[in-house]
C-alpha positions as CSV (number, residue, x, y, z in Angstrom):
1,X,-9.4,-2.3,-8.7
2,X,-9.4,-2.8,-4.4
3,X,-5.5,-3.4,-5.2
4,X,-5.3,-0.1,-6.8
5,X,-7.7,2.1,-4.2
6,X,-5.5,0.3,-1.0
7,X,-2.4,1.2,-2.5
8,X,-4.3,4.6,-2.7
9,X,-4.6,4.6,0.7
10,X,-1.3,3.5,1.2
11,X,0.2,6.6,-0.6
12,X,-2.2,8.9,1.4
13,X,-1.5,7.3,4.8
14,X,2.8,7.6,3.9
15,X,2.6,11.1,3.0
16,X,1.0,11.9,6.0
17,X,3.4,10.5,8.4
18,X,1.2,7.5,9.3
19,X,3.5,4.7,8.8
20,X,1.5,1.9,10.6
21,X,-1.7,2.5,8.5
22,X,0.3,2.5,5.7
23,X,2.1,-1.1,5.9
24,X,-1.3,-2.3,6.5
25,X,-2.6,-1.0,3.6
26,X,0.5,-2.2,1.7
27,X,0.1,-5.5,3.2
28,X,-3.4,-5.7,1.6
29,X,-2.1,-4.3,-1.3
30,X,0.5,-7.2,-1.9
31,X,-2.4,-9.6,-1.3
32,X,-3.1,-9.1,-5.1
33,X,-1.5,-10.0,-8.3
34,X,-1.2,-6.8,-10.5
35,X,0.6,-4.0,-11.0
36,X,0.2,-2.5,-7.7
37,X,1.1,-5.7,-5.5
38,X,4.1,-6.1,-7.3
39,X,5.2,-2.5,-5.8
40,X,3.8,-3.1,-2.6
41,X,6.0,-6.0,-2.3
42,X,9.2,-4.1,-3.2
43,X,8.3,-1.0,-0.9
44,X,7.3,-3.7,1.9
45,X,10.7,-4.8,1.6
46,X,12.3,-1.9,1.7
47,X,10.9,-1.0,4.7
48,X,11.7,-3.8,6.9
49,X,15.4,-4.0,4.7
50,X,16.0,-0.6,5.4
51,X,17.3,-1.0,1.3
52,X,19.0,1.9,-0.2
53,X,17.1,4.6,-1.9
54,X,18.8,3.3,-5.4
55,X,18.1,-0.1,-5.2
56,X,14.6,0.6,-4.3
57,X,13.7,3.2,-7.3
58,X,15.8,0.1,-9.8
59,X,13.5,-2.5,-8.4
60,X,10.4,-0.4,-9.2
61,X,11.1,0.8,-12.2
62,X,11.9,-2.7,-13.7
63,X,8.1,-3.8,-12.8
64,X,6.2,-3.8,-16.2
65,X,3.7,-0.5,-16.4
66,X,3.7,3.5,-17.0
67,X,7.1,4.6,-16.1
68,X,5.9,8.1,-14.8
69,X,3.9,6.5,-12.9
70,X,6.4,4.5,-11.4
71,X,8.9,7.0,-10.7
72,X,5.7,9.5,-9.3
73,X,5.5,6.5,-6.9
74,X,8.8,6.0,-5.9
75,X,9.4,9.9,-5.3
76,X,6.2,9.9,-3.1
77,X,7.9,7.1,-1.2
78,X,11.3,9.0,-1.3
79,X,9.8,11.9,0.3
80,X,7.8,10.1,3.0
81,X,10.9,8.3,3.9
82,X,12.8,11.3,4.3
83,X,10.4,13.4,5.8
84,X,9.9,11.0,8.8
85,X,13.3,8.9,9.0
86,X,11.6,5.7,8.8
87,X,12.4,2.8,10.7
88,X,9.8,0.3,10.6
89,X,9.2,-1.8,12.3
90,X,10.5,0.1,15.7
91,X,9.1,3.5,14.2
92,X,7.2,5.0,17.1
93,X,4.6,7.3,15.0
94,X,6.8,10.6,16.4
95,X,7.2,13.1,13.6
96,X,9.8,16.2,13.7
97,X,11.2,15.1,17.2
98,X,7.5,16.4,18.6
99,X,7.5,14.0,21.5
């Protein structure tokens, strides 16, 4: 159930452009053993990866659960990634070129 409300906050924190708060809530996420770690451990890695869009959305989709679900998460993470041009770990919490 904490698995499940972190990668909550983890969603909530992406969307919004905060990328930091949102690794550390995937971080605690993938502390688990369910459902949820098992994506926060994909989406970890395609973060620090950089993995292609394609590779990420196979990865999650072969993990065992609701698959609209899993595609509602991965096009959450597609957009987050898009919408801030994500480079973590050197991402510099800058949205829109508002420096």
């Amino acid at each position: 159930m904490l698995e499940q409300f972190y990668f909550q906050l983890y969603e909530t924190e992406m969307t919004g452009g905060e990328i930091r708060r949102a690794v550390h809530f995937l971080k605690k996420t993938a502390k688990g053993k369910g459902f949820y770690s098992q994506l926060a451990n994909i989406i970890i890695d395609a973060l620090v990866e950089h993995t292609e869009p394609e590779k990420v959305k196979g990865r999650i989709m072969n993990v065992e659960g609701d698959e609209k679900e899993k595609e509602a998460i991965f096009f959450r993470f597609l957009y987050s990634y898009n919408r801030y041009d994500i480079s973590f770990p050197e991402y510099d919490s800058k949205r829109c070129d508002d420096r």
